[in-house]
N, C-alpha and C positions, 0 to 999 in steps of 0.2 A: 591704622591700616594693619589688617593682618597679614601674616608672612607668610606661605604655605612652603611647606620642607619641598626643598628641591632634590627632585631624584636624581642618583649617579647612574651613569650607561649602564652600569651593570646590574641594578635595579630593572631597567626598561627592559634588556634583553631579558633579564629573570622570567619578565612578565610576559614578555612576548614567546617563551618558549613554554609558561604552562599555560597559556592563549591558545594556543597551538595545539597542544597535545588534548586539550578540552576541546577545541574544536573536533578533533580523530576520533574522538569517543563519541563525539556529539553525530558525527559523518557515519560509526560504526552501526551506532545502535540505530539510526535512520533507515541505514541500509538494509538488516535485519528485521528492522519492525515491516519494513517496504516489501521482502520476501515473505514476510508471515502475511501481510495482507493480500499479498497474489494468492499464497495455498489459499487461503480459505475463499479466495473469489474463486477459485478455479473449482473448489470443493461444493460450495453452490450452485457454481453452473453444470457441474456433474449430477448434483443432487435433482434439478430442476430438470435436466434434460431427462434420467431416468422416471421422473416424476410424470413425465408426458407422455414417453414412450409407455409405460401402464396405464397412461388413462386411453391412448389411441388402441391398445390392446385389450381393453372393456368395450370399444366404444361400437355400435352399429353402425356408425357412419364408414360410408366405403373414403377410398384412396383419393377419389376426385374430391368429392365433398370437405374430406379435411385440407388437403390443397385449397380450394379456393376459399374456403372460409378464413385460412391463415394470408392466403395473400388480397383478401378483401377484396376478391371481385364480384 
């Protein structure tokens, strides 16, 4: 039968304080990576909105016409 080393408390607390602190890093950079992915959603949907407003700005179709085609009546 094998014997596995038995840990002392102070061992376990060792582990569970860089447990811990890798978690904060793990919480940090989540948070961070979570703020880069709102800019560039929010950078899209700027992009796409100006993108529309030029083509409504070429387009011959009047004011009604694009209203009801976008709300599909």
């Amino acid at each position: 039968m094998a014997r596995g080393r038995k840990m002392s408390m102070e061992s376990i607390e060792e582990k569970i304080k860089k447990q811990k602190l890798q978690l904060e890093k793990s919480k940090d950079r989540y948070e961070a990576d979570k703020e880069k992915l709102a800019g560039l959603i929010k950078l899209r949907n700027e992009l796409q909105s100006n993108e529309i407003v030029e083509a409504l700005a070429k387009s011959d179709k009047t004011y009604e016409q694009i209203i009801t085609f976008i709300q599909g009546k």
